[in-house]
Structures are given as C-alpha cells and as structure tokens.
C-alpha positions in Angstrom: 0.0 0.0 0.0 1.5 3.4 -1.0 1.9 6.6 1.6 -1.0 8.2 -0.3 -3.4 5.2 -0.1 -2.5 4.6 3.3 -3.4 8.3 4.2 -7.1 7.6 2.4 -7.5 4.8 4.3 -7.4 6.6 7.5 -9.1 9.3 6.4 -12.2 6.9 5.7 -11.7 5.4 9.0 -11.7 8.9 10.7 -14.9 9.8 8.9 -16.4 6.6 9.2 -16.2 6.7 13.1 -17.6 9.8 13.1 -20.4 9.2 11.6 -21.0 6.2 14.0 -20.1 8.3 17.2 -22.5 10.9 16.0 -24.7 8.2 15.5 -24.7 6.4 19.1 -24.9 9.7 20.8 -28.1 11.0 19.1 -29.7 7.5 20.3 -28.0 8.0 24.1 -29.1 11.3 24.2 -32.7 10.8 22.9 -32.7 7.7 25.9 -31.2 9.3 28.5 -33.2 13.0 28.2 -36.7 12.0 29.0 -35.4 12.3 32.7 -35.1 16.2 32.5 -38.8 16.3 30.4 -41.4 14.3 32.5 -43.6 17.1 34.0 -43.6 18.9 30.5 -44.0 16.0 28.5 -47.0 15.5 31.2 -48.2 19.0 30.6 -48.3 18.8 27.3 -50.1 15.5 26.8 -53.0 15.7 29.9 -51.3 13.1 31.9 -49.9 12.3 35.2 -46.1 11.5 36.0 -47.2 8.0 36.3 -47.8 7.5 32.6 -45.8 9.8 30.9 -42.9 6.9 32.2 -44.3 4.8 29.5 -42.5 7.1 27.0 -39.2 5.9 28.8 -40.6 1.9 29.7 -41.8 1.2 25.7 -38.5 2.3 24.6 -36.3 0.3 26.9 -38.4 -2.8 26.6 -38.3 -3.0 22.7 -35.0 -2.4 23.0 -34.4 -5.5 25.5 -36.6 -8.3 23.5 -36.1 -6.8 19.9 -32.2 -6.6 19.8 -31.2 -10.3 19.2 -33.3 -10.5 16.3 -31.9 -7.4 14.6 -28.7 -8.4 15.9 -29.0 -11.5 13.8 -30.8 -9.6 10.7 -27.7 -7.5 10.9 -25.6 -10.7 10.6 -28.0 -11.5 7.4 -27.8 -8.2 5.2 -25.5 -5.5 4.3 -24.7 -3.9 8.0 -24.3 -0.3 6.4 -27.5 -0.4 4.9 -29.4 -1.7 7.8 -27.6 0.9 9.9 -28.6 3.7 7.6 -32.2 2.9 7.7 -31.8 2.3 11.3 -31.2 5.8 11.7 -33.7 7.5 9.1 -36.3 5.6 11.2 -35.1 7.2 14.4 -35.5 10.3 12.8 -38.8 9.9 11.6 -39.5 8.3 14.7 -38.3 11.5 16.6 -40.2 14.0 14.6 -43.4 11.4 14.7 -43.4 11.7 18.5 -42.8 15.5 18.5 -46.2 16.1 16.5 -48.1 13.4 18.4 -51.7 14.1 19.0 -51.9 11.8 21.7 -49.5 9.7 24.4 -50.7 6.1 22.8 -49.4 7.4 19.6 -46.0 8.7 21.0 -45.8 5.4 23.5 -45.8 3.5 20.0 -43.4 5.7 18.2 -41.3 5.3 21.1 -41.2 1.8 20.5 -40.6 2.3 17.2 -37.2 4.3 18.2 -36.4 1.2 20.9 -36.7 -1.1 18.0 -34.8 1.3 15.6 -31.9 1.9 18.4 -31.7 -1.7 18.7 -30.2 -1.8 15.0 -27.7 1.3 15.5 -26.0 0.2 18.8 -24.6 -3.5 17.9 -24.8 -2.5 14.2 -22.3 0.2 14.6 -20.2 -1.8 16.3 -20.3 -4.9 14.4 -19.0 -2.7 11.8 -15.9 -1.4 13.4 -14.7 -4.9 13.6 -15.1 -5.7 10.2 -13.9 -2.7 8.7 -11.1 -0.9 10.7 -7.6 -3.3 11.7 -7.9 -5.6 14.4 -5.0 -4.2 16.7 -7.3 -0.7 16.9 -10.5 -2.3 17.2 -10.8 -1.4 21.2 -9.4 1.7 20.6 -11.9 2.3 17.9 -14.7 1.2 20.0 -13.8 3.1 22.8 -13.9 6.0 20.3 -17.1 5.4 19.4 -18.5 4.5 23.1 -17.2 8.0 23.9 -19.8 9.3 21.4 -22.8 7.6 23.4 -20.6 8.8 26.3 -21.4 11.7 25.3 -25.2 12.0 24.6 -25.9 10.2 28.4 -24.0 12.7 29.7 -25.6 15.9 27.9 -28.2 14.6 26.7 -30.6 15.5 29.9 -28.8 19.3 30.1 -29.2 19.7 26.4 -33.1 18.3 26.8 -34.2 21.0 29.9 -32.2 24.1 28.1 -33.9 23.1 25.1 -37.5 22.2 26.7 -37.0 25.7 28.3 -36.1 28.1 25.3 -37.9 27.0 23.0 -40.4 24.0 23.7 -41.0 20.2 24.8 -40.8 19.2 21.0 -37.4 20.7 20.6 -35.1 18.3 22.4 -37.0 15.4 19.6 -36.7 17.5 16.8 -32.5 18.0 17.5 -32.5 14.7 17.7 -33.7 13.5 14.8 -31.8 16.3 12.6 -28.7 14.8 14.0 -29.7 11.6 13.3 -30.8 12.8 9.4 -27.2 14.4 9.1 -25.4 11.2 10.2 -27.4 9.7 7.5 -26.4 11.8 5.2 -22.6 11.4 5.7 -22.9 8.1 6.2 -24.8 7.5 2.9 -21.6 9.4 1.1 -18.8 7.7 3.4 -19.9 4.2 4.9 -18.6 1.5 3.2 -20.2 0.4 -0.4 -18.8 -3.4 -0.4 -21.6 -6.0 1.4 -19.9 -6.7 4.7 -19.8 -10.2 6.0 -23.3 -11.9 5.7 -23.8 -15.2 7.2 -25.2 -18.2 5.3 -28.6 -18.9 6.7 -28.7 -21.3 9.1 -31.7 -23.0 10.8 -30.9 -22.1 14.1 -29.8 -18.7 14.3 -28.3 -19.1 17.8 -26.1 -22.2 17.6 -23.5 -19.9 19.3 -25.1 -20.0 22.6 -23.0 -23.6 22.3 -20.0 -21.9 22.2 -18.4 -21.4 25.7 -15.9 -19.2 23.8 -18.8 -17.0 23.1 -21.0 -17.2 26.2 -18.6 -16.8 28.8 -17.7 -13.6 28.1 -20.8 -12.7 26.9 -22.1 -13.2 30.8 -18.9 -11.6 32.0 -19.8 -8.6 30.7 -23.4 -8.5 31.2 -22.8 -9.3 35.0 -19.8 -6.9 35.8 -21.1 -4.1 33.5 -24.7 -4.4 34.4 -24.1 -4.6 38.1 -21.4 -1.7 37.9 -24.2 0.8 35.9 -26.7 -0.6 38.5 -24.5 0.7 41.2 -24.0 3.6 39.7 -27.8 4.1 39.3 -28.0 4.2 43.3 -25.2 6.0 44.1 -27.2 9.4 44.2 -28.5 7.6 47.5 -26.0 6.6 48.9 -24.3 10.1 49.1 -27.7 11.7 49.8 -27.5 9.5 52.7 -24.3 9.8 53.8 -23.5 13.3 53.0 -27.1 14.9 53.1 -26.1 16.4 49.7 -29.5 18.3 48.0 -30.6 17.1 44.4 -28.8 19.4 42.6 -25.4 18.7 44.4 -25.8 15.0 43.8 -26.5 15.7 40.4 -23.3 17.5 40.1 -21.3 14.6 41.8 -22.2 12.1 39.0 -19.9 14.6 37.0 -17.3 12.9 38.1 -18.8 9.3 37.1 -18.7 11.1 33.4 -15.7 12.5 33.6 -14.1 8.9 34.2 -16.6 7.3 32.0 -14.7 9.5 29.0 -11.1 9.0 29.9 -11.9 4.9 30.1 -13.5 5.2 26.7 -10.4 6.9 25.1 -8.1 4.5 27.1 -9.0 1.7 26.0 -6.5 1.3 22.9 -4.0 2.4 25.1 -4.7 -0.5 28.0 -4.8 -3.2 25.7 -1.3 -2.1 24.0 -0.3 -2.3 27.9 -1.6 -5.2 28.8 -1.4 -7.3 25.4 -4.7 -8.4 25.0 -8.0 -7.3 25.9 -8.4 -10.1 27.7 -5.8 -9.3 29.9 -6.8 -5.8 30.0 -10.3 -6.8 31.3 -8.9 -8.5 34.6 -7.3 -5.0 35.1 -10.7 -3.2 34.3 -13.2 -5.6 37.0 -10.2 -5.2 39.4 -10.7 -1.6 39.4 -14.4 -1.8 39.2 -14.5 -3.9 42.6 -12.5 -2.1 44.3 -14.2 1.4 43.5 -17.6 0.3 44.1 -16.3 -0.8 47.5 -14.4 1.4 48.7 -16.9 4.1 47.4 -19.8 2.5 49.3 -17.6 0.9 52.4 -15.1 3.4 53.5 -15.7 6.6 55.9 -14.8 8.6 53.1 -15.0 12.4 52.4 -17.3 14.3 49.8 -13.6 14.2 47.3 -12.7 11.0 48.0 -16.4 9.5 46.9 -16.0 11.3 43.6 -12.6 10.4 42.9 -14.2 6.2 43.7 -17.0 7.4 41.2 -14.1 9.0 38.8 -12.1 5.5 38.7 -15.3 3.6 38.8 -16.4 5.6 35.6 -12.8 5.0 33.7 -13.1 1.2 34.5 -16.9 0.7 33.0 -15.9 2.7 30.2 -12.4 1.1 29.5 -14.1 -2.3 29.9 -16.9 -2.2 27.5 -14.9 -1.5 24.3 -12.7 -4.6 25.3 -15.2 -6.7 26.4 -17.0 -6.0 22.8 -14.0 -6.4 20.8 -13.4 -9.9 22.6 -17.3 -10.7 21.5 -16.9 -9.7 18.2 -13.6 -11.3 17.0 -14.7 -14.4 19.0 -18.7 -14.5 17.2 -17.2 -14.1 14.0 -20.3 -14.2 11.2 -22.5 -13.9 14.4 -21.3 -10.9 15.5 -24.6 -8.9 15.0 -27.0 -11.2 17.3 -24.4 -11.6 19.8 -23.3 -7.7 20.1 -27.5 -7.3 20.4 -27.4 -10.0 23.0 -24.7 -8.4 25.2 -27.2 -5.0 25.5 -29.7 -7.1 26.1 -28.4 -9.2 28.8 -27.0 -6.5 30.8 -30.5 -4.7 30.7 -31.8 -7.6 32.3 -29.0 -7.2 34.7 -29.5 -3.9 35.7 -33.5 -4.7 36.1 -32.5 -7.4 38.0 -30.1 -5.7 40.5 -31.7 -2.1 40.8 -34.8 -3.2 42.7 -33.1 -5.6 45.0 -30.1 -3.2 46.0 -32.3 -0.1 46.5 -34.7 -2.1 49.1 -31.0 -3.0 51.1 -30.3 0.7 50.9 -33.9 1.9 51.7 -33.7 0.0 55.1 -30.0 2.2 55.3 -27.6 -1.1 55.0 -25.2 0.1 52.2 -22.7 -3.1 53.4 -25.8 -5.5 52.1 -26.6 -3.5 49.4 -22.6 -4.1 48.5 -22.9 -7.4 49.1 -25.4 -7.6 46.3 -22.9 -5.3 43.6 -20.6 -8.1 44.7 -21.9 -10.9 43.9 -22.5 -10.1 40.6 -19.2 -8.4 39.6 -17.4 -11.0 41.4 -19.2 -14.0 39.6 -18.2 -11.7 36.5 -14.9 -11.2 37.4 -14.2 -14.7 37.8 -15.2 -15.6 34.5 -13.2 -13.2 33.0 -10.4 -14.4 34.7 -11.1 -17.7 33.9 -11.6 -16.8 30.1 -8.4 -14.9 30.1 -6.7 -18.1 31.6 -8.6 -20.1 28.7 -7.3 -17.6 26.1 -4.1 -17.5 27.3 -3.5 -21.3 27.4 -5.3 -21.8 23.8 -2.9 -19.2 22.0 0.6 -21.1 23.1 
C-alpha cells in the first residue's frame, strides 16, 4: 500500500467513526433525556407522572426483547445499509413523536425508536470490527462508546435548556436532525462493499454452544450491568451519607462522566499495555471492585467519593470496548445477534439488581446493598479471569 493510499485509508476510518459516534450519541441522548422532560412532556399531553414513564418503559423494553433479532438480521444483510435505515427511522420516529396528538401514539413511536436503536447500537459496532484493523478495534470502539458517552452525559442538560427556550418538541426534533445528518454522511462515506453476511442457518443461535462466546458474553453483562446498577443508586448513597441536595448530587455524577470518558479513550492504550483485551479486562473488574467498595464501604469524604465514582467511571468505560471487541472477534459471522445480546443481557441485569439493591439501601444497609454489587461483579470477574486463563493457554 502506497503513503498516499495509506493516508485515504485513514481518512475513511476517521470519517467513518464519526459518523457512528454521531450516531450512538443521538440514540443515548434521545434515551437518557426524558429524565429532564417528564412534568412537560406530562403537561403537554394531559397526563400524570405516572404514565408519561411509559415514554421511557416502551423504549427500553423493545430495546431488550427486539435486539437479538436485529442483531441477527444485521448478521444476514448489508450492516451499512441496515444501519442507515436504522437511523432515518429514528428520525422519523423523533419527529413522529414531536407532533403526536396523543401519548398512545407517542408510547408506540417510542417503541418504534427502541426497535430502531436496537439496530444502530450492535450495528455500529459490528462494523468497526469488520472494517477498521484488528489491533485498533478497542481503541476504535472506545472512540465510538465515547460518542454515546457523550449523549448520556448531555443529553438530559441539552433536553431542559432546550425544553426551556424553546419548547418540549425541541429536544425530539434535535434529535432527529442529527440523526438525518449522520445519515447523510454516512450515505456518502460508509462503506459500499456487502460486509460479511452469514449463510442462513436453521438455528440462528447455535452460538449459545459456544463457551468461547457465552462466557464472556455473561462476563460482561454481570460486571457491566451490576457496575451501571450501582451507579444508578449512588445518588442515594451520598444523599444519605453526605445529606447532599438534588442538585449537588447531580453534580457529583460529573465525576462518574468524567471517568466514564477518559476509560473510553483509554481503551487502545490499555490493551497495547496489557497485550490483550483479555488481559486488560482483569485490570478493568479489578478496578471496578475495588471502587464500588471502597466508594460504598469506607468513611470517606465528599472528594474522596467522587474520585471512587471517577475510577469507577474510567473502568466501566475502558471495559466495554474490550469486552466488545473480545465478543466480536470471537462470534465471527454472528457478531450482530451476539453484540444485540450483550445489550440485552445486561439490561436484564441492571432490572434485576436495581430493585433488590435499592430495598437494602432503603432500610439504610449500604454493606448489604454491596454485598449484592458483589456478587454479581465478582461472579463476573471470575469468568473473566477464567476466560483470560482459557485464552491464554489456547494461544501457546
């Protein structure tokens, strides 16, 4: 390959990222920023706070069911072109719910978008891994996983200024112009070739046979899900302990971001460390333990809880490009159902820890509700040790 063609080619990669960071944060942002819109989206539709939560409920729930099957439609068809549709359907699906005349036709569109966001997220990243080098695929994921960074972060802030200048339909109608724009670019830049499509098979999850496949595949969904899950209570914990005022604990999860972001863009740089991602992972759930204890364990003060929520951030978002990469090099023409799988899974996680921690820290026994965040990233840990082991012994 010649200087100049070399140059091209990571020119393409640079724009091709970009479109699928844009991408992912559009479709975090529009999930994350009905939480700073409830009482107007109530307002505005006649309802109570009750069952304006649908609009968040529908979404999440397509999401969870819909996203192995798309996953493995993803694995059947050209992934660009699926992706691109993906996201002309979130934005007619955004502008759809801005003009709705009623909140059954808005609960539907939402699940409309949870059905279209279950294409974008494992899509986008099924195509890194076919398309850009293997030795950058984490740090190309973490890249991209900075972009939905990104939009969880903001997306909330960006929702109230907008639902506050201008109007409740605003935040949706952003949204889906980004979402059009990506299209755009990605419709002149993505690439034109078919990417890998699997032969049809009749059983379109003979992976789940594959230890190789489902052990890290629970890994992550156990030590990820329990870590956001922790994460998701943590506003408690330092209300409790601190008697900080909404807005101050709002503030603190700053710091969760913050680290969130620097794991994302470190996670090239920890697997060139480490040699592997799997290797890098047993640093990551190391981290993520210890963090989670110490935040919620030790007598700490106000700084030293935010730099635990700081380290805790960097090690969820270090993990999850590695822990995708491994599931994507390892699923091979399957890589769309089992990336689809992996969200799904640890949304059933975080479902299935968020209730039963918060009634341990609603009695006031943070060491129980520990206990629980424990179990599951220690089961989690161990099989990513184990796999690591595994990995390590089958590549001598």
């Amino acid at each position: 390959m010649s200087s100049s063609e070399a140059i091209s080619s990571v020119d393409n990669e640079r724009v091709l990222l970009s479109v699928l960071s844009m991408s992912v944060f559009f479709v975090g942002a529009s999930e994350f920023m009905l939480s700073a819109m409830l009482n107007p989206l109530s307002v505005a539709f006649g309802t109570d706070s009750v069952r304006i939560t649908w609009l968040i409920s529908s979404y999440a729930f397509a999401y969870a069911i819909a996203a192995p099957f798309l996953g493995g439609l993803s694995d059947r068809t050209n992934r660009s072109r699926l992706l691109l549709i993906a996201l002309l359907s979130f934005a007619i699906d955004g502008v759809g719910i801005a003009f709705s005349p009623t909140l059954e036709i808005a609960i539907a569109l939402r699940i409309f978008g949870g059905l279209a966001s279950a294409v974008i997220i494992p899509t986008a990243f099924a195509l890194i891994s076919e398309v850009i080098p293997r030795a950058r695929h984490a740090a190309a994921m973490g890249a991209v996983m900075l972009g939905m960074t990104f939009g969880i972060a903001l997306g909330p802030a960006l929702a109230g200024l907008l639902t506050n200048w201008v109007g409740w339909r605003a935040p949706f109608l952003v949204t889906s112009t980004g979402c059009i724009v990506a299209f755009l670019i990605g419709t002149a830049t993505m690439p034109k070739r078919h990417t890998a499509v699997a032969k049809r098979k009749p059983h379109g999850f003979r992976w789940l046979r594959n230890p190789n496949i489902t052990r890290p595949l629970l890994a992550k969904g156990l030590w990820n899900g329990t870590g956001v899950s922790a994460f998701l209570l943590s506003g408690e914990v330092l209300r409790q302990r601190y008697q900080l005022d909404v807005a101050h604990v709002g503030m603190s999860a700053t710091a969760f971001g913050v680290g969130l972001g620097i794991g994302n863009l470190s996670a090239g740089k920890l697997r060139r460390l480490t040699g592997s991602e799997e290797r890098s992972l047993i640093v990551v759930t190391s981290l993520l333990i210890a963090s989670v204890a110490a935040f919620n364990l030790l007598p700490l003060p106000v700084f030293g809880a935010l730099l635990c929520l700081a380290a805790w951030g960097a090690a969820l978002g270090a993990g999850a490009p590695s822990a995708t990469t491994v599931l994507a090099e390892r699923s091979g023409r399957d890589k769309g159902v089992v990336l689809a799988t992996a969200e799904t899974l640890n949304n059933v996680v975080i479902l299935s820890v968020v209730p039963l921690a918060s009634m341990t820290l609603a009695s006031g026994t943070a060491a129980m509700a520990t206990a629980v965040f424990a179990a599951g990233m220690g089961v989690g840990a161990a099989l990513t040790l184990y796999d690591a082991l595994v990995s390590s012994a089958r590549s001598r």
